[in-house]
C-alpha positions as YAML, in Angstrom:
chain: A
units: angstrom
residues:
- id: 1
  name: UNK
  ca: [0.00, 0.00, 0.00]
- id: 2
  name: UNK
  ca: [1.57, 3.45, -0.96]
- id: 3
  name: UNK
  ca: [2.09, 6.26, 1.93]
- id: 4
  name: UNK
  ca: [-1.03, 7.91, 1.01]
- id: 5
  name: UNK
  ca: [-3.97, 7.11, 2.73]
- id: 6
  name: UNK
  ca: [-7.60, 7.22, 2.80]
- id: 7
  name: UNK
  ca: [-8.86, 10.83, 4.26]
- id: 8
  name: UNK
  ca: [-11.89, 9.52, 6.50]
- id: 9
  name: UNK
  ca: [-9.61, 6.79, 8.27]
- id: 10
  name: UNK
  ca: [-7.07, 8.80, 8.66]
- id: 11
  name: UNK
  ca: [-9.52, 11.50, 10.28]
- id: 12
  name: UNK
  ca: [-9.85, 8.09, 12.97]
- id: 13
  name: UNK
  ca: [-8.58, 8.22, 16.46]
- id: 14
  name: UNK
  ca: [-5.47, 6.08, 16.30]
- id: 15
  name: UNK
  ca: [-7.09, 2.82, 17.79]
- id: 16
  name: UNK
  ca: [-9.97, 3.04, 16.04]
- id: 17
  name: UNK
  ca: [-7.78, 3.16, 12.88]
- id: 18
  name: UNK
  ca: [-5.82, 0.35, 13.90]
- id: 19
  name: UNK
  ca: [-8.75, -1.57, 14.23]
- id: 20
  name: UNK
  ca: [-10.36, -0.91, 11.15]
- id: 21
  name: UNK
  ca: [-7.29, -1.43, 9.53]
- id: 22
  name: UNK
  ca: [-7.03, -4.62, 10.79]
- id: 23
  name: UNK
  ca: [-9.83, -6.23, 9.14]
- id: 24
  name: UNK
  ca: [-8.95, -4.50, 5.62]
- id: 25
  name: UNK
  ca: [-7.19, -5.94, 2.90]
- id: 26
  name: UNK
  ca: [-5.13, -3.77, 0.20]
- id: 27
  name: UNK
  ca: [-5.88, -4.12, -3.23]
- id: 28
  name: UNK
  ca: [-5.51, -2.80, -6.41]
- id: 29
  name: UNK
  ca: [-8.71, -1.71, -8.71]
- id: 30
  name: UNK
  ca: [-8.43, -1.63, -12.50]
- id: 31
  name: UNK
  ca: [-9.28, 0.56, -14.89]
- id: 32
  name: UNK
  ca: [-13.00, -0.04, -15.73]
- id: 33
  name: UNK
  ca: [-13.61, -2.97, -12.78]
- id: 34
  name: UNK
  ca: [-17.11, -3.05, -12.01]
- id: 35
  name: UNK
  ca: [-17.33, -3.24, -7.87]
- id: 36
  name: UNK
  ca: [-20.72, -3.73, -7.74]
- id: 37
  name: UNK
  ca: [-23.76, -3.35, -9.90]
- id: 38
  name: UNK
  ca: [-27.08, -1.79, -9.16]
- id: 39
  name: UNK
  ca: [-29.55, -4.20, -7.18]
- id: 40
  name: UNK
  ca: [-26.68, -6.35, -5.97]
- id: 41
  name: UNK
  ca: [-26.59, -6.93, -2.36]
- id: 42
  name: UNK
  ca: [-23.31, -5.25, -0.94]
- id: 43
  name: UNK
  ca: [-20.13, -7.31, -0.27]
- id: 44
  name: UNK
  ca: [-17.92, -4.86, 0.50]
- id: 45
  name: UNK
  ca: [-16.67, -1.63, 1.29]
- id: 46
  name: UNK
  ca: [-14.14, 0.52, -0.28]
- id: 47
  name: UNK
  ca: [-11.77, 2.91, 0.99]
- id: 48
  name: UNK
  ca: [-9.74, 4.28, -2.08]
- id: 49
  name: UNK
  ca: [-6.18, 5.72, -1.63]
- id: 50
  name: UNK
  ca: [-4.85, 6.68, -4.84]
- id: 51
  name: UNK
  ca: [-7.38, 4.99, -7.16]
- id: 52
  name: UNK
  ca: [-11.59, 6.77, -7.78]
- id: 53
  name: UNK
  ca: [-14.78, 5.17, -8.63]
- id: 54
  name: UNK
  ca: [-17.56, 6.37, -10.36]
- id: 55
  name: UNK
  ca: [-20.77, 6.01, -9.29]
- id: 56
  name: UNK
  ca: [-23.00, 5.14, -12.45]
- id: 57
  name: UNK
  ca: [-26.73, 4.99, -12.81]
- id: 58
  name: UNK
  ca: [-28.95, 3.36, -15.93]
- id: 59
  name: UNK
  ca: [-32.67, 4.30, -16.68]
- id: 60
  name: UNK
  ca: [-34.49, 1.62, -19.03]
- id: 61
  name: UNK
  ca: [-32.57, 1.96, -22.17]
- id: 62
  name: UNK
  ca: [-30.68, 4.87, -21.76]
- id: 63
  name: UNK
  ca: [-27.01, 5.22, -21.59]
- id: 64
  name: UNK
  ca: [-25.74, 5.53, -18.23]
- id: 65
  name: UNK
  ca: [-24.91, 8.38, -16.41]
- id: 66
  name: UNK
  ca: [-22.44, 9.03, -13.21]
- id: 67
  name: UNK
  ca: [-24.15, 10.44, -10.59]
- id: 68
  name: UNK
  ca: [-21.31, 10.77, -7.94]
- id: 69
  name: UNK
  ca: [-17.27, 9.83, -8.16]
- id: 70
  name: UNK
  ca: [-15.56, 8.79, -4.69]
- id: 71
  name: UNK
  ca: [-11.76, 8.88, -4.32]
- id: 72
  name: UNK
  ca: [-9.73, 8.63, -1.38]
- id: 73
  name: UNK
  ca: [-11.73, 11.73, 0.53]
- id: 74
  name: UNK
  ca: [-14.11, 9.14, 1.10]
- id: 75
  name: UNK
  ca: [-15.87, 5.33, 0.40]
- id: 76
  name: UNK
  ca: [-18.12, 3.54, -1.32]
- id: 77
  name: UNK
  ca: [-20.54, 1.53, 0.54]
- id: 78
  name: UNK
  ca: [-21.27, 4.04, 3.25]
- id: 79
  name: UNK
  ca: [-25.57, 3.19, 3.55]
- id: 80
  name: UNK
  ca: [-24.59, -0.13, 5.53]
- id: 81
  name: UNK
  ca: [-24.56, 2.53, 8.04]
- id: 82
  name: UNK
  ca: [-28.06, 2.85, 7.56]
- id: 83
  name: UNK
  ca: [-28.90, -0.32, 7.85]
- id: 84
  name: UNK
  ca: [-29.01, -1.06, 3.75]
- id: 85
  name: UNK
  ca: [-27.61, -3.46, 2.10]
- id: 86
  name: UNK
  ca: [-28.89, -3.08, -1.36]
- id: 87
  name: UNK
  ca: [-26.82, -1.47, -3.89]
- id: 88
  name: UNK
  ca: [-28.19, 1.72, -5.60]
- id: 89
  name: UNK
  ca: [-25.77, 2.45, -8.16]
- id: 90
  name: UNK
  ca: [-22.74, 0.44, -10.39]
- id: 91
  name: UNK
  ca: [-19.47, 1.74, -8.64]
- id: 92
  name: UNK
  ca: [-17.47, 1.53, -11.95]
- id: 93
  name: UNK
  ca: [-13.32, 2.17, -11.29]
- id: 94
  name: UNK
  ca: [-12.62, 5.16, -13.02]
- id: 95
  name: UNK
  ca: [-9.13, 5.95, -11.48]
- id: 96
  name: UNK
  ca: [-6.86, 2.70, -10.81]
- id: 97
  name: UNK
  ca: [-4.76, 2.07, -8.03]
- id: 98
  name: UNK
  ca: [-4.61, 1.12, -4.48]
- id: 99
  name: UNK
  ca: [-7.99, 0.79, -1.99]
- id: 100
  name: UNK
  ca: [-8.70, -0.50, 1.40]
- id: 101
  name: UNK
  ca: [-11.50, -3.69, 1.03]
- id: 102
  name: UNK
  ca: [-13.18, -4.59, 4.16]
- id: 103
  name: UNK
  ca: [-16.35, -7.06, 4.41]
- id: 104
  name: UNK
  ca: [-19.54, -5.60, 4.74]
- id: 105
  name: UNK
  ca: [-19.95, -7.98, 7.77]
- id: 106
  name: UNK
  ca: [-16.77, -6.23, 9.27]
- id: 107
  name: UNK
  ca: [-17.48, -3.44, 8.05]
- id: 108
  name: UNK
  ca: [-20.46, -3.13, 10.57]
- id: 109
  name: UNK
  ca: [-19.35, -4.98, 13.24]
- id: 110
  name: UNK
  ca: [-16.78, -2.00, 13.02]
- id: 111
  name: UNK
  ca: [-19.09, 0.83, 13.13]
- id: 112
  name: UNK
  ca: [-20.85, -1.01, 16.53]
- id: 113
  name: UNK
  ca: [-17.82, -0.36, 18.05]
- id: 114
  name: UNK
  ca: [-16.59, 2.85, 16.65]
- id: 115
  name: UNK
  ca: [-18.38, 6.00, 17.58]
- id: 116
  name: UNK
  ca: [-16.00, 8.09, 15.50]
- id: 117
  name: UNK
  ca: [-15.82, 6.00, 12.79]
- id: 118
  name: UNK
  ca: [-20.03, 6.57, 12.90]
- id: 119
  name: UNK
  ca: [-19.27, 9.81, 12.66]
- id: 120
  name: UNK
  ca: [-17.25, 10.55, 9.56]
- id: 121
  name: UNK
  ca: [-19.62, 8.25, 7.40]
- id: 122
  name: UNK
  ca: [-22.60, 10.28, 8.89]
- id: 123
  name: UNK
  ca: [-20.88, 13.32, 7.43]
- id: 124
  name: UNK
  ca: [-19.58, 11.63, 4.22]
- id: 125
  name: UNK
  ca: [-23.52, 10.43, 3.60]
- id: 126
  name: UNK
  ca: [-24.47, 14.21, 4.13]
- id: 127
  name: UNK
  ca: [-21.71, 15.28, 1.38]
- id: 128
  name: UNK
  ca: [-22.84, 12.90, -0.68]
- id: 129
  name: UNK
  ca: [-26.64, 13.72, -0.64]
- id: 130
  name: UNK
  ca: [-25.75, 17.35, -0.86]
- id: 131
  name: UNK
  ca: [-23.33, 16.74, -4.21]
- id: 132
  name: UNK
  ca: [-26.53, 14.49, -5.81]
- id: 133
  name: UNK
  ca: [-28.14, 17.07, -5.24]
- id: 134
  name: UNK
  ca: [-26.02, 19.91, -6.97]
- id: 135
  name: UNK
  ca: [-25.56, 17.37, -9.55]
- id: 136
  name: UNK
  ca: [-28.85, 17.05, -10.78]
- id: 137
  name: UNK
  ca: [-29.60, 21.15, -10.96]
- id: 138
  name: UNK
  ca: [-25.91, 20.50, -12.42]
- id: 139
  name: UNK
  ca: [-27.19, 18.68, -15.43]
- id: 140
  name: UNK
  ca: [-30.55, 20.65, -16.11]
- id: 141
  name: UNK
  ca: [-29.03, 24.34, -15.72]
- id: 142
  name: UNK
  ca: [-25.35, 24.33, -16.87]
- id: 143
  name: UNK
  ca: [-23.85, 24.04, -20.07]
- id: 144
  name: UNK
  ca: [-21.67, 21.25, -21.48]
- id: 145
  name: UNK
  ca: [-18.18, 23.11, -21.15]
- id: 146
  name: UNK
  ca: [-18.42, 24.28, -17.64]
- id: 147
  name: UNK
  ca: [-19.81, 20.75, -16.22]
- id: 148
  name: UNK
  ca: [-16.78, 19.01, -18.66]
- id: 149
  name: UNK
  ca: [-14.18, 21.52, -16.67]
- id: 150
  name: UNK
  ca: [-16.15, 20.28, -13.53]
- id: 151
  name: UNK
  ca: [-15.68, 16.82, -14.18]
- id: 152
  name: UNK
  ca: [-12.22, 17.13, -15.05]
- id: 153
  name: UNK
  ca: [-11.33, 18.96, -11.82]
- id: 154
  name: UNK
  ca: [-12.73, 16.56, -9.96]
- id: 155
  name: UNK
  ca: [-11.33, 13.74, -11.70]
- id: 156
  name: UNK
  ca: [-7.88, 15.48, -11.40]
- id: 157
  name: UNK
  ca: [-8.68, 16.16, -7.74]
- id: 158
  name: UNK
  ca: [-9.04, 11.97, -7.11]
- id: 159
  name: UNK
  ca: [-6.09, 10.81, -9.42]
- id: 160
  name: UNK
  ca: [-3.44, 13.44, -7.74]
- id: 161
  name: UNK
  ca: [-1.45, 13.75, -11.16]
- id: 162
  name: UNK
  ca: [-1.75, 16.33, -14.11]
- id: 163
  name: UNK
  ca: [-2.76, 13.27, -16.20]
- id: 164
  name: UNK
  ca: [-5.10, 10.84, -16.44]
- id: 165
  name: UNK
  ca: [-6.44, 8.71, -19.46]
- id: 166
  name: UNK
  ca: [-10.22, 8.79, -20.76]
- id: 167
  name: UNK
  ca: [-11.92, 8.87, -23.60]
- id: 168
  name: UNK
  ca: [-14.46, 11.22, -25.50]
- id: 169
  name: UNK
  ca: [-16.94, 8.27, -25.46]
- id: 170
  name: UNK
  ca: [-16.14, 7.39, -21.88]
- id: 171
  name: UNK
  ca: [-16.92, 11.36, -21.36]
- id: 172
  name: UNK
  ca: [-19.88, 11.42, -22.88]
- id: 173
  name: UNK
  ca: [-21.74, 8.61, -20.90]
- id: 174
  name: UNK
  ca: [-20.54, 10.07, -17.64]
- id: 175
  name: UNK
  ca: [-21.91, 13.38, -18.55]
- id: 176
  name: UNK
  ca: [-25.20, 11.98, -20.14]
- id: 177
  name: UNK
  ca: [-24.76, 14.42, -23.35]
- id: 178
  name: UNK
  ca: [-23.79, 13.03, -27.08]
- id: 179
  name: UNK
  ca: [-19.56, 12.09, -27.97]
- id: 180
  name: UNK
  ca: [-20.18, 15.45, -30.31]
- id: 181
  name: UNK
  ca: [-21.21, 17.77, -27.34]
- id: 182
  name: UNK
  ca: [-17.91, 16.24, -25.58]
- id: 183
  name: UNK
  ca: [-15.56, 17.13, -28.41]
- id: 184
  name: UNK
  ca: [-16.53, 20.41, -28.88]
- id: 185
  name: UNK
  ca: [-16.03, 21.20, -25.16]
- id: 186
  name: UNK
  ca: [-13.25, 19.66, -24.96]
- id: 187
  name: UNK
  ca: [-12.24, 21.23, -28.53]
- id: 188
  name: UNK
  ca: [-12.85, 24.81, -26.33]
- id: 189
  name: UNK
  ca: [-10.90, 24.08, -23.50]
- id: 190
  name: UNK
  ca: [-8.02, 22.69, -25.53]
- id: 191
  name: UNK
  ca: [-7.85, 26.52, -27.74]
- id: 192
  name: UNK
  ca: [-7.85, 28.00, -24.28]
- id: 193
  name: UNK
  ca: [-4.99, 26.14, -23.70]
- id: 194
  name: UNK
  ca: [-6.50, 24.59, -20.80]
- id: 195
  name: UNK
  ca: [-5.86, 20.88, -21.36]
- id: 196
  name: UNK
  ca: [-4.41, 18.88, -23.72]
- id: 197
  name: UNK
  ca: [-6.05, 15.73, -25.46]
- id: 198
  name: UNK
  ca: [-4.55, 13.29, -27.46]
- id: 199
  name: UNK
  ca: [-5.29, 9.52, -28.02]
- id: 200
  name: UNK
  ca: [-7.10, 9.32, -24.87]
- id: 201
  name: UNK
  ca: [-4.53, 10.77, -22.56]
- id: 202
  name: UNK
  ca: [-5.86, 14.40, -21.08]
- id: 203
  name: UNK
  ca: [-3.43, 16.78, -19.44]
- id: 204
  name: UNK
  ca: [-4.06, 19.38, -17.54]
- id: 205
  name: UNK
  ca: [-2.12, 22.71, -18.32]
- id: 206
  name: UNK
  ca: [-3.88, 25.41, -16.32]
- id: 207
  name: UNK
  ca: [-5.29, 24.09, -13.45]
- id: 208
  name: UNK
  ca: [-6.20, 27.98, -12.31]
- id: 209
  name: UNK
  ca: [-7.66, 28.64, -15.57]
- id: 210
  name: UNK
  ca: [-9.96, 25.15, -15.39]
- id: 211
  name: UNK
  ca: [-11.16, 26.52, -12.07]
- id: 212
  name: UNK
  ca: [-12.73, 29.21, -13.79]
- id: 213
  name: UNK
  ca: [-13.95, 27.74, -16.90]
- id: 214
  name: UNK
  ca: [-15.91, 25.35, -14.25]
- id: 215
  name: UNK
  ca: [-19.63, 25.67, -13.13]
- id: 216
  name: UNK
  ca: [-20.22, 27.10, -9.87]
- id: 217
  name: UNK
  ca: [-21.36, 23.36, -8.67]
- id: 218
  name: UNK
  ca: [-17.31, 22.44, -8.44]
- id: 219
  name: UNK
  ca: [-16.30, 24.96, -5.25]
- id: 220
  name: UNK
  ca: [-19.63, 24.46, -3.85]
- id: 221
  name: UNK
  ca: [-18.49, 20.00, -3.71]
- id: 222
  name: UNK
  ca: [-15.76, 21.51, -2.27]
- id: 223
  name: UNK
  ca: [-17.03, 23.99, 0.27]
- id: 224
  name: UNK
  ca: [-20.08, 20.94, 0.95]
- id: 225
  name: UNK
  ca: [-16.74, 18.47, 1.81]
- id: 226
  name: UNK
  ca: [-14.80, 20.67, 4.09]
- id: 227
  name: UNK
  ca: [-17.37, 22.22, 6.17]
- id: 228
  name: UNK
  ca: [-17.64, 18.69, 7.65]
- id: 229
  name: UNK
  ca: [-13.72, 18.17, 7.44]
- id: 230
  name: UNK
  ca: [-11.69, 20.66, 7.40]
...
């Protein structure tokens, strides 16, 4: 396991961390693993480090569509704590790398015993709710470029390096708009000399400059996150 570490157990008092720690195994996720799918009873919870999952949800017949990403200031699986066990969306690895994997079994057992633990997933569940939220005003009010330079903040935010490899189709799904939408954005923010693109790997040039090409909904994740962390 690298030297970076999860942000809610390292927020744990140092035997509760030890403990929970205990009954977690290190892995590495790959690049488009599917965790879990939607409906599936939950197996396990995961605490990424350096790797991010997207949270992905399907309607009938139409293309899917992430409704939340989760990277290492946080974990997937977090409604055990409400007693639910049932899956609500695919958790689809977006970023590879290392994760913490504990039982869901454990996993409860754990938060029986740990009142702090309780607490940080309380607060996670409230970020989370809160970012669904913006999201969904997210995709009726704001344009294509500003929720692209959203996405790719936040992506950039979870995978700690100035590059990261996606594609235009991979784009498009996660932002629920056609691959045409994506490449004209992207086309935009490229002329701005923002990012660069090229066979699937992006790179960030002007981190700043994204910042401000990005809809409002990006510092208000971020204000929504450290108001119950910082």
């Amino acid at each position: 396991m690298p030297p970076a570490q999860n942000r809610l157990i390292e927020l744990l008092p140092p035997a509760d961390r030890t403990r929970l720690l205990s009954v977690c195994q290190a892995v590495e996720l790959q690049r488009g693993q599917v965790l879990c799918e939607r409906g599936d009873a939950l197996s396990h919870v995961y605490f990424p480090v350096d790797s991010f999952i997207s949270l992905v949800m399907q309607i009938d017949a139409h293309p899917s569509l992430e409704v939340g990403m989760v990277g290492r200031e946080g974990l997937m699986g977090a409604t055990l704590l409400l007693g639910v066990e049932t899956v609500l969306q695919r958790g689809l690895v977006q970023g590879p790398g290392a994760a913490w994997r504990v039982e869901g079994g454990a996993f409860r057992r754990e938060l029986a015993l740990s009142m702090p633990l309780q607490r940080c997933v309380k607060r996670f569940l409230f970020v989370r709710m809160a970012q669904m939220a913006s999201a969904a005003a997210c995709l009726r009010f704001h344009l294509i470029g500003p929720r692209l330079a959203r996405w790719l903040l936040m992506s950039q935010d979870r995978a700690h390096a100035q590059q990261f490899h996606v594609t235009h189709e991979f784009l498009a799904g996660m932002l629920g708009v056609r691959r045409v939408g994506i490449t004209a954005a992207a086309g935009a923010l490229q002329r701005q000399g923002l990012i660069t693109y090229h066979r699937g790997e992006l790179t960030v040039l002007d981190r700043a400059g994204l910042e401000r090409a990005a809809c409002s909904c990006y510092a208000a994740d971020l204000a929504a996150y450290r108001a119950q962390f910082d």
